[in-house]
Every structure is written in structure tokens, then in C-alpha cells.
C-alpha positions in Angstrom: 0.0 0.0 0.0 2.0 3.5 -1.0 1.8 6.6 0.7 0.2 9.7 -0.3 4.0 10.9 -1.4 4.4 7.5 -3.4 1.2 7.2 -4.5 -0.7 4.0 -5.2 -2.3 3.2 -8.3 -5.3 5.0 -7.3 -3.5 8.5 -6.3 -2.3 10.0 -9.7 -6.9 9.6 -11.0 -7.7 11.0 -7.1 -4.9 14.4 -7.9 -6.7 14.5 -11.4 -10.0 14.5 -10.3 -9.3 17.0 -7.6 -7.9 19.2 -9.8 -10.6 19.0 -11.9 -13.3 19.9 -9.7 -11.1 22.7 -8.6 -11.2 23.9 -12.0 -14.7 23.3 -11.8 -15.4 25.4 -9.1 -13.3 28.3 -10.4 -14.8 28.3 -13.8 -18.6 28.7 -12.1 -17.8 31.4 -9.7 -16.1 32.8 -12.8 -19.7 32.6 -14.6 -21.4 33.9 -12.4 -19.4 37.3 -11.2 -18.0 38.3 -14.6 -21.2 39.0 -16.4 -22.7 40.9 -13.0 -19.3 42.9 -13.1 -20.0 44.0 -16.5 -23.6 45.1 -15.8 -22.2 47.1 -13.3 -20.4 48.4 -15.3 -22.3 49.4 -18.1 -24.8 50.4 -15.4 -23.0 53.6 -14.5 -23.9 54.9 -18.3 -27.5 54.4 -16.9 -27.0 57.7 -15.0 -25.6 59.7 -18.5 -29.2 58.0 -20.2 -31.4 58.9 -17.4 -30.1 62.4 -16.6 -30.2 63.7 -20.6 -33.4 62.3 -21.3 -34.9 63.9 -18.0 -33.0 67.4 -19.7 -34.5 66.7 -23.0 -37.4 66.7 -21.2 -37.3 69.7 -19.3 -35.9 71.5 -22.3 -39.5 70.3 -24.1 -41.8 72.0 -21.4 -39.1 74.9 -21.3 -40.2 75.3 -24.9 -43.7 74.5 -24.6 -44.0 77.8 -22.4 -41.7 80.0 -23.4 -41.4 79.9 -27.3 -37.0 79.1 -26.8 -34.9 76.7 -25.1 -33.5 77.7 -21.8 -29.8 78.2 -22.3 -28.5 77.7 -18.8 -29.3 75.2 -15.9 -30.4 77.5 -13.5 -33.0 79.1 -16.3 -34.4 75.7 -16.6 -34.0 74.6 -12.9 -32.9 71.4 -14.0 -29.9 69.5 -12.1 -28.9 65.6 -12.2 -30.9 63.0 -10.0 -28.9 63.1 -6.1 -27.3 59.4 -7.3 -25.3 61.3 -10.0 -22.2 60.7 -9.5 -20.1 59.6 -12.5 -20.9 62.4 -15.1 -20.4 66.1 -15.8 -23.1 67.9 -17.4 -23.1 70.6 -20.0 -25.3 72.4 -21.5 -23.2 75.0 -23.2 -19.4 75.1 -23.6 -19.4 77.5 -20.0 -22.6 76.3 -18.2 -22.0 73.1 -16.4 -22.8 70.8 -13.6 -20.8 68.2 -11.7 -22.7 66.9 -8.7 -19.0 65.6 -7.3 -15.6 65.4 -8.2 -14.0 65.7 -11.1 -15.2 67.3 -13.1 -14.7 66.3 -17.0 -14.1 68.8 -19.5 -15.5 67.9 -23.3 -13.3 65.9 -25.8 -12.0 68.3 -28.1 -14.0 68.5 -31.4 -17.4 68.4 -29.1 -19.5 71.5 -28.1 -22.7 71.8 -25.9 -24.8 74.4 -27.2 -28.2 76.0 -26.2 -29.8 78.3 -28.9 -33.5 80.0 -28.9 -34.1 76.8 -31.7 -32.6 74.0 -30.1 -30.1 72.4 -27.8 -26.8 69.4 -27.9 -26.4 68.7 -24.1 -23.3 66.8 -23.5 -22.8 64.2 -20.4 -18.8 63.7 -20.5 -17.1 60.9 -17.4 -14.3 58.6 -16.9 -15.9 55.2 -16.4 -13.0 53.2 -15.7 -9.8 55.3 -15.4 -8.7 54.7 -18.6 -7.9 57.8 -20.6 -10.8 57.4 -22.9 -14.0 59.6 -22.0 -17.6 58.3 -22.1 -19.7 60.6 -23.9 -23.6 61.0 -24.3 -25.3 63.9 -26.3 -29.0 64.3 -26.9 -30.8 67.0 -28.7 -33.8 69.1 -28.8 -35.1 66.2 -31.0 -34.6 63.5 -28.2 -31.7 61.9 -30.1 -29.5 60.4 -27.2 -26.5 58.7 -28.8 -22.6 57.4 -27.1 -20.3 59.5 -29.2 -17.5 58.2 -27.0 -17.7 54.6 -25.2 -15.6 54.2 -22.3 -16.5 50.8 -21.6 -15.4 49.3 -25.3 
């Protein structure tokens, strides 16, 4: 009868088989937490979609009453949901809001703007420290597209 050192005839299928379930084990834990990780992820762009559309929105009745879009936050007494805390808003090139630290500045090549005729709000963040920016626009038409995706 051999030893555990030695092995037997039996202890070279037992190290396999352990091994194996190991493996196993590993490879379910794995599929289970990567594809939660990556919703997370891609849940913090939730905020960018959420935020603009409620703008867009608020732009819309701005216009409704008064004939012009609003061309500054505090006009249109608009400011992102208390959970913002990813994204920095703009609205023009100069009018801006950043519920927390840092604040993002707009990838060159892209403008906010705020006429009497319509609006390009701009939701600019650094989703995962990379030096790539996520970046969301949406217009005065509703049109929300990801110029810039962080998480690709």
C-alpha cells in the first residue's frame, strides 16, 4: 500500500479529479461574477441616459411655455438626480454641472450648445480610469447617442 508521497495506483486519478473539480469550481464562480461585473459596469452609463433624457425633457416644457430653449441650468431649474455621481453635465461650452468630483471637460471636437431653436447637451465621465471619456449627447429632437464609449 504507497503513501500519499508515493502514490498508489489510485492517487495519480484521485490528484486528477481533484484538480478538476477545482477547476470546476473556479470556472462557475467565474460565470457567475463576470457578467454581473460587467452590468455594473455598463450600469453607471445608466445615469448619462437617465439624466439627458430627464434634460431633454425639461428643455421640451421649457419650450412649450416660453417659445425658446432655456440656455442655462439654473433658467431651466434642471440639475442631475442626487445618485449622479459619475458624469459632468453641460449644457453650453461654460454652463455646467458636476454633482461631485472631477469634473470632465468635453473631448475636443465636441460642443454643448443652447440656442432660442434648439439644444446638444453633452454628459462627459471617466468610467474606468482609462484615458478614454464616455460621452452621451442628446438634442432638442430626443436623439440620445454614445459618441465616445468608455467601456469598449
Amino acid at each position: 500500500m504507497g503513501n500519499r508521497l508515493t502514490g498508489g495506483p489510485n492517487s495519480f486519478i484521485k490528484i486528477i479529479v481533484w484538480t478538476f473539480a477545482g477547476c470546476l469550481v473556479i470556472g462557475i464562480i467565474a460565470a457567475i461574477t463576470i457578467p454581473n461585473f460587467l452590468k455594473h459596469r455598463s450600469n453607471r452609463q445608466y445615469e448619462a441616459k437617465t439624466n439627458l433624457r430627464a434634460l431633454a425633457t425639461m428643455e421640451a416644457a421649457f419650450f412649450s411655455t416660453k417659445n425658446r430653449y432655456a440656455a442655462s441650468f439654473a433658467e431651466l431649474e434642471w440639475s442631475p438626480t442626487l445618485s449622479s455621481k459619475f458624469y459632468t453635465y453641460y449644457l453650453s461650452d461654460t454652463e455646467v454641472i458636476k454633482p461631485k468630483p472631477p469634473v470632465y471637460s468635453m473631448p475636443e471636437g465636441v460642443h454643448a450648445w443652447a440656442t432660442d431653436k434648439g439644444f446638444l447637451a453633452v454628459a462627459v465621465a471617466n468610467l474606468d480610469s482609462d484615458p478614454v471619456l464616455d460621452v452621451w449627447v442628446i438634442d432638442d429632437k430626443g436623439n440620445l447617442q454614445n459618441i465616445v464609449d468608455d467601456l469598449k
